[in-house]
Every structure is written in C-alpha cells, then in structure tokens.
GUNUTI-735180 format. One record per residue (C-alpha): residue in three letters; residue number from 1; x, y, z. Coordinates in steps of 0.02 Angstrom, whole numbers, padded with zeros to 5 digits. Layout:
# GUNUTI-735180
ALA/NUM/X/Y/Z
...
//
This chain:
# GUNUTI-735180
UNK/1/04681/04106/04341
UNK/2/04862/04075/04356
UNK/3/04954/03906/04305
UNK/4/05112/03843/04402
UNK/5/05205/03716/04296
UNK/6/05343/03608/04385
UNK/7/05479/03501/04265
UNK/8/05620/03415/04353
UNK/9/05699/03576/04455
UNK/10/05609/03717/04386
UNK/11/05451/03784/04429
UNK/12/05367/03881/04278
UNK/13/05236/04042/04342
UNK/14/05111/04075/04198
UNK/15/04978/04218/04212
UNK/16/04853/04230/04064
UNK/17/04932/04364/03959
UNK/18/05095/04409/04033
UNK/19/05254/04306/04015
UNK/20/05308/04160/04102
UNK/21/05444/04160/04231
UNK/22/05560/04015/04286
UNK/23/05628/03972/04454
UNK/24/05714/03852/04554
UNK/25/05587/03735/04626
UNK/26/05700/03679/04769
UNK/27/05743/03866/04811
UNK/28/05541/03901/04841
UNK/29/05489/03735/04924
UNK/30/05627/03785/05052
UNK/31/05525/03929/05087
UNK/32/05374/03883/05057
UNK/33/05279/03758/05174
UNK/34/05135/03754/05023
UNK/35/05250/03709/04874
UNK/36/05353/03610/04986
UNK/37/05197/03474/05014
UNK/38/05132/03485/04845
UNK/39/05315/03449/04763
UNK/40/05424/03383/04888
UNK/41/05396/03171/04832
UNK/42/05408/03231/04652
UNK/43/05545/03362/04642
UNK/44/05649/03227/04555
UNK/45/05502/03157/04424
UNK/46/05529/03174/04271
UNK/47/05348/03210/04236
UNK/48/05264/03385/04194
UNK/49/05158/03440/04325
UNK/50/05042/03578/04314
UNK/51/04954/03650/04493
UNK/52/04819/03798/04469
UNK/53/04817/03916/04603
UNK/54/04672/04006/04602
UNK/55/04663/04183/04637
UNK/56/04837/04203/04653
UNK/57/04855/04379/04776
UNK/58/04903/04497/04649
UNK/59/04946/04395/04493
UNK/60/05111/04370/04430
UNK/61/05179/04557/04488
UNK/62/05146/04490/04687
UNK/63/05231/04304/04656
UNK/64/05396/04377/04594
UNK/65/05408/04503/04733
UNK/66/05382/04309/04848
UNK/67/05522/04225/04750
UNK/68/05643/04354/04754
UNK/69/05613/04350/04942
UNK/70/05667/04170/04932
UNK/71/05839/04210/04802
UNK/72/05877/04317/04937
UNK/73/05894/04207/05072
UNK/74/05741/04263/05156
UNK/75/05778/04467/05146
UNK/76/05675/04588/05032
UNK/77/05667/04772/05065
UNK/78/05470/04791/05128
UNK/79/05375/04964/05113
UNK/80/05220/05040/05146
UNK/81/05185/04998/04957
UNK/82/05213/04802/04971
UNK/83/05188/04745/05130
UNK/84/05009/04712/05090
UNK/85/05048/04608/04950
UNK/86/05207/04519/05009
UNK/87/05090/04481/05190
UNK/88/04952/04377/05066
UNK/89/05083/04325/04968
UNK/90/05172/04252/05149
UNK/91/04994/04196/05210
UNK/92/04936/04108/05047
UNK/93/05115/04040/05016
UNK/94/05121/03985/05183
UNK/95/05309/04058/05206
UNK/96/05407/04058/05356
UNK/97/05280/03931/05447
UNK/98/05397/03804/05468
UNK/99/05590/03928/05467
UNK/100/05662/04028/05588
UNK/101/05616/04193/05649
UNK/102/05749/04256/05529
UNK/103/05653/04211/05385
UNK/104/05464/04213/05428
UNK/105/05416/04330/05299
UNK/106/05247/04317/05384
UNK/107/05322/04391/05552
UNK/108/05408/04536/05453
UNK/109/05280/04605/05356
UNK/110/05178/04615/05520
UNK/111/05276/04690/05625
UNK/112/05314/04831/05482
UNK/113/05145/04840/05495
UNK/114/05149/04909/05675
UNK/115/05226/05067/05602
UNK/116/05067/05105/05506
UNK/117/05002/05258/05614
UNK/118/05176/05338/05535
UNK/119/05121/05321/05366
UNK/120/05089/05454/05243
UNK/121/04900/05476/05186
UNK/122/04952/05429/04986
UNK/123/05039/05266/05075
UNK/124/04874/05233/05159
UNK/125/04773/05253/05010
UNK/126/04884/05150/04906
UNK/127/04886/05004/05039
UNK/128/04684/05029/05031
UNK/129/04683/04987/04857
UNK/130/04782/04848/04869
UNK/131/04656/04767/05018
UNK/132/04532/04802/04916
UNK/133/04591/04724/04775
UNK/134/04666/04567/04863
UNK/135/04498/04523/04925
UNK/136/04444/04381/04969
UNK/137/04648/04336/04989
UNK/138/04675/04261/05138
UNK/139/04723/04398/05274
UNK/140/04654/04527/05167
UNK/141/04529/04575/05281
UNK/142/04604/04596/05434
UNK/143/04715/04719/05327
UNK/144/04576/04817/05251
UNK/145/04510/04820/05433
UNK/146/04703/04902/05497
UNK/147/04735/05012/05354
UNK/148/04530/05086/05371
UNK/149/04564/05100/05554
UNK/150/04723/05201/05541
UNK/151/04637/05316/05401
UNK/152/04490/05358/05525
UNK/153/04585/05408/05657
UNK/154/04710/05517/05543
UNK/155/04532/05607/05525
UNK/156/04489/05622/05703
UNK/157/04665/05722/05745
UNK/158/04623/05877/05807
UNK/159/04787/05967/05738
UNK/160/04779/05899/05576
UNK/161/04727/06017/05449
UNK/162/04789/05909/05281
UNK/163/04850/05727/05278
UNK/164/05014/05791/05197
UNK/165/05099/05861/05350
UNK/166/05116/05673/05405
UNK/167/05270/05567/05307
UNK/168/05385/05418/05359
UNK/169/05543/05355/05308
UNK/170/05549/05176/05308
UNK/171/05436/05157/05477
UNK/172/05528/05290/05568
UNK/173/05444/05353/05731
UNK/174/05478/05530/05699
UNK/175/05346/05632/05589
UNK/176/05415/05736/05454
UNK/177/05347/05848/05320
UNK/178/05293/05785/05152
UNK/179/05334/05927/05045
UNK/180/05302/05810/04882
UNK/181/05141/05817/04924
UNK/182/04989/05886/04805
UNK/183/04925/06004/04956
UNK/184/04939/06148/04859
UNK/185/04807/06081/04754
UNK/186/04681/06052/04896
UNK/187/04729/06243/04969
UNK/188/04538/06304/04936
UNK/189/04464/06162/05029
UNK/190/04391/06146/05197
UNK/191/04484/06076/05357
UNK/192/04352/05931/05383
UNK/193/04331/05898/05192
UNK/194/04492/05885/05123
UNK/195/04491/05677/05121
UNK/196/04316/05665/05032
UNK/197/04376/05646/04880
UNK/198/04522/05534/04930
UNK/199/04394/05412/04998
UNK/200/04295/05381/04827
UNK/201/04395/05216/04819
UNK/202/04304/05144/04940
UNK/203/04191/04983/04872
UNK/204/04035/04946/04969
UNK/205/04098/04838/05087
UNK/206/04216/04977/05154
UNK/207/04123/05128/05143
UNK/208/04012/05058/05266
UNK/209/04150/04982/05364
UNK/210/04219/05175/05369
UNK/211/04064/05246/05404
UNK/212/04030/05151/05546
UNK/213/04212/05183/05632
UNK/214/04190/05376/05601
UNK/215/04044/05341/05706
UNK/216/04117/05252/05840
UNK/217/04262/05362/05840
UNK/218/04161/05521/05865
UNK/219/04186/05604/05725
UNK/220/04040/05749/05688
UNK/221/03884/05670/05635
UNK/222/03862/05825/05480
UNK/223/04031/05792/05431
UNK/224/04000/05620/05394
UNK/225/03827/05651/05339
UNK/226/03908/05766/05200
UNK/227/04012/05642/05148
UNK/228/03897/05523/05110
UNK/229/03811/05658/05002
UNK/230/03967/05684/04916
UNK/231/03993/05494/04878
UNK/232/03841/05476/04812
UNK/233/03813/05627/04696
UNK/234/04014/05579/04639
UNK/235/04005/05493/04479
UNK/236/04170/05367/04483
UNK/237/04197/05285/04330
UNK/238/04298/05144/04407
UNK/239/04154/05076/04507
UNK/240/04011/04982/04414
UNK/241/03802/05015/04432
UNK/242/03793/04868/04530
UNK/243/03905/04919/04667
UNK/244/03858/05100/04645
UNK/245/03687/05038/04687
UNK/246/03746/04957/04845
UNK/247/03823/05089/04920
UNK/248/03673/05188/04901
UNK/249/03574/05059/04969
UNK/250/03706/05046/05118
UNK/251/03691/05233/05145
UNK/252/03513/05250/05169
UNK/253/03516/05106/05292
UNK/254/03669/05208/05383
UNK/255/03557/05342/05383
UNK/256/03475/05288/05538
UNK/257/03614/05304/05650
UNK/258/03622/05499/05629
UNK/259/03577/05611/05725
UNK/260/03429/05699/05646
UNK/261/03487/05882/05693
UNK/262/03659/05827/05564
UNK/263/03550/05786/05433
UNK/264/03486/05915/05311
UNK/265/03352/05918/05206
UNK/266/03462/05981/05047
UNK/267/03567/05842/05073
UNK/268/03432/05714/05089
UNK/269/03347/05769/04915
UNK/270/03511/05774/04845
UNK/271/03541/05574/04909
UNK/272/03375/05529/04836
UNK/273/03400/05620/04672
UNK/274/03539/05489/04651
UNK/275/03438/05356/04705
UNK/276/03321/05405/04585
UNK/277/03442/05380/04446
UNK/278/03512/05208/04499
UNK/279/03416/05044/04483
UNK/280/03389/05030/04678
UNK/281/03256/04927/04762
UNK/282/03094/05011/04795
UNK/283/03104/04975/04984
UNK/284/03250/05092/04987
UNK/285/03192/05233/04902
UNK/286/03033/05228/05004
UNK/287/03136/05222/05163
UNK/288/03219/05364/05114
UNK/289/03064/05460/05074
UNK/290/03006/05419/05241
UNK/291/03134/05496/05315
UNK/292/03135/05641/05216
UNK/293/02940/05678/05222
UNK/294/02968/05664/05441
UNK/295/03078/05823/05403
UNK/296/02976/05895/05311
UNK/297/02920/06066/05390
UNK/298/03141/06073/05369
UNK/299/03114/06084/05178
UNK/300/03101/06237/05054
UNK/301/02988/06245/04900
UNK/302/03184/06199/04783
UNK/303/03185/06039/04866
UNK/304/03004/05977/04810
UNK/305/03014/06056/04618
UNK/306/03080/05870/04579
UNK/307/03041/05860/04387
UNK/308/02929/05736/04345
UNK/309/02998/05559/04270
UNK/310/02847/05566/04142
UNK/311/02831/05736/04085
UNK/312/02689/05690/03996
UNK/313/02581/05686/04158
UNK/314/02635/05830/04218
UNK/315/02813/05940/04241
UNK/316/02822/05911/04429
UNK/317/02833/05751/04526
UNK/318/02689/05778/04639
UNK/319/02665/05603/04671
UNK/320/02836/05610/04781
UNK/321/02759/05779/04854
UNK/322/02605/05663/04910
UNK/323/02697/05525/04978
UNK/324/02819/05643/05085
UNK/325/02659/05748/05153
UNK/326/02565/05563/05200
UNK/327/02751/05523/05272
UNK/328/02759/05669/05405
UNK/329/02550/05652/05440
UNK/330/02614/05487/05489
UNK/331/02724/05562/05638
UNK/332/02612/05719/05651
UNK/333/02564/05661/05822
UNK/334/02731/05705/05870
UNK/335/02723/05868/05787
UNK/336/02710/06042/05871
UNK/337/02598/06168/05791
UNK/338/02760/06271/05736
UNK/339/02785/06133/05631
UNK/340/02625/06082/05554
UNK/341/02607/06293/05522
UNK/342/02776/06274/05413
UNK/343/02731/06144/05307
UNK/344/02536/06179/05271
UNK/345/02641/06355/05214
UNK/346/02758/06231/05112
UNK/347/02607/06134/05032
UNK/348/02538/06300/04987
UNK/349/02694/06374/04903
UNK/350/02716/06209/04811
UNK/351/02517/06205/04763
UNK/352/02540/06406/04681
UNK/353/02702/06333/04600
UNK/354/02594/06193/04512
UNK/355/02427/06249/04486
UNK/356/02460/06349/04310
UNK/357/02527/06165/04240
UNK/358/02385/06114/04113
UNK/359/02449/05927/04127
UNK/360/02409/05926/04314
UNK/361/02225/05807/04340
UNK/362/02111/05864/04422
UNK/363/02092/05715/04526
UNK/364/02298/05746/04561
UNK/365/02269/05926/04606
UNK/366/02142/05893/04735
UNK/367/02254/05766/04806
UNK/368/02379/05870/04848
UNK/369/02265/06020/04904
UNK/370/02149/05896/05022
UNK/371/02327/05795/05091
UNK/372/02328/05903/05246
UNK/373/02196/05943/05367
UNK/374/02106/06099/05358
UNK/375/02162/06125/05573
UNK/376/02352/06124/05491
UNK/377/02323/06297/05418
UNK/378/02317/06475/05521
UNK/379/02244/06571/05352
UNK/380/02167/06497/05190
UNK/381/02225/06640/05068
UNK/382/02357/06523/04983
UNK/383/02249/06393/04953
UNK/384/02139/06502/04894
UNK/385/02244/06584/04772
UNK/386/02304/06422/04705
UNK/387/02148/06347/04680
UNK/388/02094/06504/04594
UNK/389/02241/06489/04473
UNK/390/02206/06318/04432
UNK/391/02020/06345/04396
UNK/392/02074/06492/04265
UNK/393/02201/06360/04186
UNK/394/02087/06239/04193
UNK/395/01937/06297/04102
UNK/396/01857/06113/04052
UNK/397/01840/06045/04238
UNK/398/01663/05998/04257
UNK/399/01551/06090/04380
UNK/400/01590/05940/04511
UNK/401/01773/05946/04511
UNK/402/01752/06132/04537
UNK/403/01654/06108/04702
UNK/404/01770/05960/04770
UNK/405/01914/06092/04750
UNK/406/01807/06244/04804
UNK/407/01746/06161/04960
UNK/408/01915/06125/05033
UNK/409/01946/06330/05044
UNK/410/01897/06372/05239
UNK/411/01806/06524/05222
UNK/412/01818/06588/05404
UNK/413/01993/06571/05382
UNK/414/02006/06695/05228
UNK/415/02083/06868/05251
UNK/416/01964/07024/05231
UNK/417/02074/07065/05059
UNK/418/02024/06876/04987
UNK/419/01859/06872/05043
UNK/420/01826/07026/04917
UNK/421/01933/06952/04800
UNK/422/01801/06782/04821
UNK/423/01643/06893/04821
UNK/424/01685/06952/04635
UNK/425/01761/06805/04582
UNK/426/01644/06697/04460
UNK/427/01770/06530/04471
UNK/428/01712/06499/04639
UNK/429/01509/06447/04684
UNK/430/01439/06550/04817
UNK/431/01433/06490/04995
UNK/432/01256/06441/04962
UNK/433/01287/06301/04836
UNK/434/01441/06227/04921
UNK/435/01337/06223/05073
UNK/436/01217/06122/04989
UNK/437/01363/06030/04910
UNK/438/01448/05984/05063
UNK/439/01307/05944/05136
UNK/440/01246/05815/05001
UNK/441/01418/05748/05012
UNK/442/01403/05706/05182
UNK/443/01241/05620/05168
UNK/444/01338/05497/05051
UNK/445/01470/05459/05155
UNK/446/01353/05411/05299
UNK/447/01241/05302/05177
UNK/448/01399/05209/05109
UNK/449/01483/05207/05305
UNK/450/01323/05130/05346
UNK/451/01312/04991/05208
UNK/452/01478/04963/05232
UNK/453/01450/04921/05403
UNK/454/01317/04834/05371
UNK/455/01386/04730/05239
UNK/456/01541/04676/05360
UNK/457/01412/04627/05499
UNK/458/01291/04515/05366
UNK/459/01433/04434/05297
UNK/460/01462/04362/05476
UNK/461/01280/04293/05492
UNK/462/01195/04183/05399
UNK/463/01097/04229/05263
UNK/464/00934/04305/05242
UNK/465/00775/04349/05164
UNK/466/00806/04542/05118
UNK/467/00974/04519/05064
UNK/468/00918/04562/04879
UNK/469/00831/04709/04942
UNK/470/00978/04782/05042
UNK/471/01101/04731/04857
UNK/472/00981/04849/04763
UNK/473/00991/04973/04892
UNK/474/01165/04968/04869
UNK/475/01151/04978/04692
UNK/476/01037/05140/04694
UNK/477/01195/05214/04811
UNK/478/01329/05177/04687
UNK/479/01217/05241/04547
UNK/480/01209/05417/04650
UNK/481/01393/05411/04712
UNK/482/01441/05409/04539
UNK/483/01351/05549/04472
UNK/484/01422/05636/04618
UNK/485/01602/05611/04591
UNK/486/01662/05475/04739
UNK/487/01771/05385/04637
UNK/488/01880/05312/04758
UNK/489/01714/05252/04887
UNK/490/01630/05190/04721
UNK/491/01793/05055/04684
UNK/492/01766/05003/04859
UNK/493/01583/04996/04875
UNK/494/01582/04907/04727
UNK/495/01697/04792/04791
UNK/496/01569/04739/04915
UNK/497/01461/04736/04796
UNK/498/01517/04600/04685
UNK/499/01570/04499/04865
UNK/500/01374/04519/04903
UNK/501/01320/04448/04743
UNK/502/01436/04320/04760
UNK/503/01378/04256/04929
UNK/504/01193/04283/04846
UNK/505/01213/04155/04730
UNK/506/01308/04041/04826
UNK/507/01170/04052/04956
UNK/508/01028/04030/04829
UNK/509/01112/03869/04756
UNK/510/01140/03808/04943
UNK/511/00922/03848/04964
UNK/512/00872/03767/04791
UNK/513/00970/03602/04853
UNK/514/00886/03595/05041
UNK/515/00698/03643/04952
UNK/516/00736/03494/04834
UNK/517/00789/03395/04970
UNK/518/00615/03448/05081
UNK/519/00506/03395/04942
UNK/520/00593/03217/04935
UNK/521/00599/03215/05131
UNK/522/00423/03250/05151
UNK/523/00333/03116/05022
UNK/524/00251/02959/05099
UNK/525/00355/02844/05163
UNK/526/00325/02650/05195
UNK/527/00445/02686/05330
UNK/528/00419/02793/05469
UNK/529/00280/02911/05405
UNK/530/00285/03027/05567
UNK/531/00502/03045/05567
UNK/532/00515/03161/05443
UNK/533/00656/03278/05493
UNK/534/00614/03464/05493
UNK/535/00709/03589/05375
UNK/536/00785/03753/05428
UNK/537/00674/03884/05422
UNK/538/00787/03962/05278
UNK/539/00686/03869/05153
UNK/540/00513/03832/05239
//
C-alpha cells in the first residue's frame, strides 16, 4: 500500500519500508489530470491530507521515474526497460489526458512501443516481467498481450537460430548484433529449444496465453508439446505450489488441442509424474490418464514401472496400470488389431515384471491378468509364464485363487515348448479340473444373472406370495458364491438382497394393516349388512 501525503505545496510519496520523497504538488497536478482533481480546491489548505493509492504500478521506484517526467517539462529518456512502467504509470496517473501532444506521456510510451519487433530477446523478457508484475495495473494487459505476441513470433522466424543475433539501439529499425549476449552459454542447445528455459517466467495466466499463440501461429505441435514437458518437470523456486498447480492443470486441458501424432508417450508419463507430486484436482489427473491409457499400445514397459505411492501394498503402482488398460478398452472399438496385439504384449511384459512382488494380492494380480480379453492376445506363453511365477512366489494362495488365475491361461493358444512346460508343471490343475471349474463358474453367473433379473422385474410389480421363497433362494446362492470366490457378484447380490428384505417387510406391515382392516370391515353391521367392500386378493 502506498500513502501520498499533501501539506500546503508539497506532495509527500511514502511506500512501506523505503523512504519518503517530496515534490512539488503544483508541478504534478500540472501533469497529472488525477492529482489535479483530487488537489486542485485544496492546493492552498493548510490542512494535511493523506490519499492512499492502492496498488501503486511499481511502488515508489515507478512514481519517481513519473515525477521526474514532470521536473522535466514533460521529457524523460524512455527504453525498452521502462516503457512498461512509465505507460501504467501515464495510464493510472492519468498524464497527458488533458496537455498537448508534446507532453502526453501516454502517447510516447506507445508509440516507442511500435518499435517492439526491434527489441532484443533479454529486453523482451525484462518487459515480460514487468507485465507480469504490474498486473492487474491498468493497461497491463494489453502489454502482457504485445510483449507475448512479439516473443512468439521471434520463435516462429525461420532464420533465427538464437534470440541474440537480434539488438536495437534506442528503437532503431536496423537489426544489429548483440555480441553482449550469453549465447555462448546456450552453444550446446537445440535450434527450436533454446527459449525454453527463458520462458519459465511465465505465471499461469501467460503460459497459456503463449501456448495458445504458438498454436495459432503454427509453430510445430512436438515443439510445443516438449515445452510444456519441460515447464512442468522445471522446478522454479520463484513460483509458489498454488500456481505451479495451475499451470499443470492448464496444461493438461491444452493438451487437447495437440495433435496426437506430437504427443509422446515419454512425455505424457513424465507430465503426470509431476502431477502426481502436486496437490492437483483428481479430475485432472484422471483426464490425463485417459489420455495416456488411449495411447497406450505407444508405451514401453519404463513408462508403467511407476513406483507405488504405498509401498506397503505393493512396489508398483498397478492400480494406474489398471485404470490406463480400462482407459484404451474404452476406445478399443477404434482400435486395429496391430494395436490391441502391442499392448496385450505390454500387459504381459508388465505382468512378468510384477508377478515375483510378494506384496502383490491376489485379488490385484488377477485384475490385471483378466483386464484384457482373451481375443486381444495371438499366443498365451506370457501369461503363462507370469502366472507361473506368481504361483511359485505365492505359495499360500488357496486352491480357488489358483484356478481363477489358472483359468484365464488359453490353452489352445500355448506354444508346443509351454504346453510341455504345463504338462510337468504341478502349480497349474490339469485341464480336467479347470474344466469342471469353469464350468461351475458359469453355472453361477447364470443363477445370479437370472435373480438379478428377476429381482429388477419383481421390484416393478406388486408383491407376492413366493417372495420369501425366491429371498431364500437367493440366500442359498450367496451362501455358494461365497465358498466359490465371487466376491465382487456377492457385494452386489447382496445388495439386492437387503433391498428385497426391505420391500418384504414393508409389504408385510402394509398386509397385517389391510387383514386388520378386513376383519373390522366384515363384522355385522346395523348399517348396510350386504355393502361390505371386498379386499384385494393380497390378503384374502
């Protein structure tokens, strides 16, 4: 907050912590349309007056630079450097609105302005600071929005290989070189990276603003796409989580604008490896996975080895894995069979990687091995040999959780090599019993399909006599679900259950009420013996 003081014909600038500064108040109203109304009936008062301007552009530094404009008669020496400042300084101050041409402070900083394109890069960068500091200030914007502009297309040159072989003197229109330049320190870097680090200043509210002109201004899709990878695996101590956690959340959303054949996969794990360590919404991360797990047949077995954020489940995050495979079954319509062949391989690879962990469930492990259909896979060997692993790390699995895993290996599809390897292999039941087992397995599912279907068509109707009978029938199914390991159709069958009891006892309250009101109904009456109203035959 900054404090102007005014006593008789001095005007007093105070900025918390820095000294004060003294000036003629009648020099500065001259100038000054602003100070001019707020002082001109009480330049002569002998009163102390104290006006807060709040969010002065640029503190103290930025108002001396505006009344030494004034001392001078309307003249200051403007630069690439201060032309941003003395422009908000002009606009807030509202300088020059009411003088001549001469002295419209406003008018000169602008049309130095029009000399931008012959700025050096470092005099871009600094007059992007300065916008982005100045914000909100009045005009501030439409200055970010010129200096971004001009940075963009210094980019999209074709013939320029480093920002330093561009330099001005004082808005000339000639380009010279810049040999005070620190090119020789960027000599190792590429011709379309060299401004990625340069660019790190940018706050949210830029970044996108820059990534959407590169857009519109053609520049190549991977280029950008990089540089977005770059900004986000950067750590920049300047910038605080919040706004570090906007700009990733503005870069995923950007995301969608790409082309998909400039986006890699290596890149994309890389972006949500920093998401992962930022406090960013869920929907975000989930978007991002989304895309990711569409390009999935793109990715190699590095990308998925995420480590686990509770190592005490397991060491890999498989539940990402899971949620990237569900992601691409989701567009696997669109898939060829080139595709679907690469990443039933990639599943497979990823399955051997994780199978010797002896954290890994059992009900996690068949989750990922089950995840893809058995059509998406040309030979079964893989899955064979990581199942095989698992069962020797996992000695304690129960003969059930053996068969779920064992049943999922397509026999027909094994190679002459693993089907010996199978025939002396003690792990695996023979063909026999998981014949019998998928076969008891299916029975289930059609019991429970058909009480589920059943249960969704009596809840419509109204209710009736064998509804008890069907609820222990349902019962009996649960009872053998559970012994056979259908965890997930148990929750949901059970589920229906307790809806079914519910609607039982509701309907047995609603019964006892109508019998009770039969019996009254149908004693002698002194009135109207015969008009007794029949009840429903619910209750008869």
């Amino acid at each position: 907050m900054n404090e102007v003081f005014c006593c008789q014909f001095f005007l007093f600038f105070a900025c918390s912590g820095q000294r004060k500064f003294q000036y003629l108040l009648k020099i500065l109203s001259s100038f000054s349309a602003r100070l001019g109304k707020l002082f001109g009936n009480l330049a002569s008062s002998s009163r102390k007056l104290k006006v807060i301007f709040d969010n002065f552009p640029g503190g103290s530094h930025v108002f001396e630079l505006m009344a030494r404009f004034c001392y001078n008669n309307g003249t200051i020496e403007i630069t690439p450097s201060n032309v941003v400042l003395l422009n908000c300084a002009a606009h807030y101050m509202e300088i020059g609105s009411n003088s001549s041409e001469k002295l419209n402070l406003g008018d000169q900083t602008e049309k130095f302005l029009e000399g931008i394109n012959y700025w050096t890069w470092s005099e871009l960068l600094q007059a992007l600071k300065q916008c982005q500091d100045l914000l909100p200030a009045t005009n501030s914007s439409f200055l970010l929005e010129k200096v971004l502009d001009c940075l963009v297309g210094r980019l999209t040159l074709p013939t320029l290989a480093s920002p330093f072989t561009c330099s001005s003197n004082n808005s000339s229109s000639q380009l010279s070189c810049d040999t005070s330049s620190t090119c020789s320190m960027r000599n190792n870097w590429s011709q379309t990276t060299w401004w990625f680090e340069d660019l790190l200043v940018l706050n949210a509210n830029s970044f996108e603003k820059v990534i959407r002109m590169m857009m519109s201004q053609k520049l190549e899709h991977a280029t950008i796409f990089r540089f977005i990878v770059f900004r986000l695996k950067s750590i920049y101590l300047s910038v605080r989580p919040a706004e570090e956690c906007r700009i990733t959340a503005v870069s995923i959303n950007l995301l969608s604008l790409f082309d998909r054949s400039s986006l890699s996969c290596k890149g994309l794990f890389d972006i949500l490896l920093a998401a992962r360590l930022k406090n960013l919404s869920k929907f975000y991360k989930l978007k991002l996975e989304h895309l990711i797990g569409s390009m999935l047949d793109q990715s190699t077995l590095d990308h998925l080895l995420v480590p686990s954020p509770q190592r005490n489940h397991h060491v890999y995050d498989v539940n990402l894995v899971l949620r990237l495979a569900k992601a691409f079954l989701l567009d696997g319509s669109k898939m060829s069979r080139n595709q679907w062949s690469k990443v039933a391989s990639l599943m497979d690879s990823y399955l051997i990687e994780v199978a010797p962990d002896f954290l890994l469930k059992p009900a996690k492990f068949a989750a990922l091995v089950m995840v893809l259909p058995d059509s998406a896979r040309e030979s079964s060997d893989r899955l064979y040999q990581a199942i095989d692993t698992y069962l020797q790390v996992h000695v304690q699995l129960s003969e059930e959780e053996k068969m779920r895993l064992c049943s999922v290996v397509n026999r027909d599809k094994l190679s002459a090599e693993a089907l010996e390897h199978l025939a002396q292999n003690s792990n695996f039941p023979s063909r026999k019993t998981l014949q019998s087992f998928i076969t008891q397995q299916s029975k289930i599912n059609i019991s429970i399909h058909d009480h589920f279907s059943y249960l969704k068509n009596s809840s419509q109707s109204t209710f009736h006599s064998d509804a008890k009978g069907e609820q222990e029938d349902l019962e009996q199914i649960l009872i053998y679900a559970r012994r056979h390991g259908h965890s997930k159709k148990i929750d949901n069958l059970e589920t229906e259950l307790q809806g079914m009891q519910k609607r039982v006892a509701e309907w047995e309250k609603v019964c006892t009420m109508m019998c009770s009101e039969k019996r009254i109904v149908t004693k002698p009456s002194l009135h109207g013996l015969g008009k007794a109203r029949s009840l429903p035959k619910l209750c008869s």
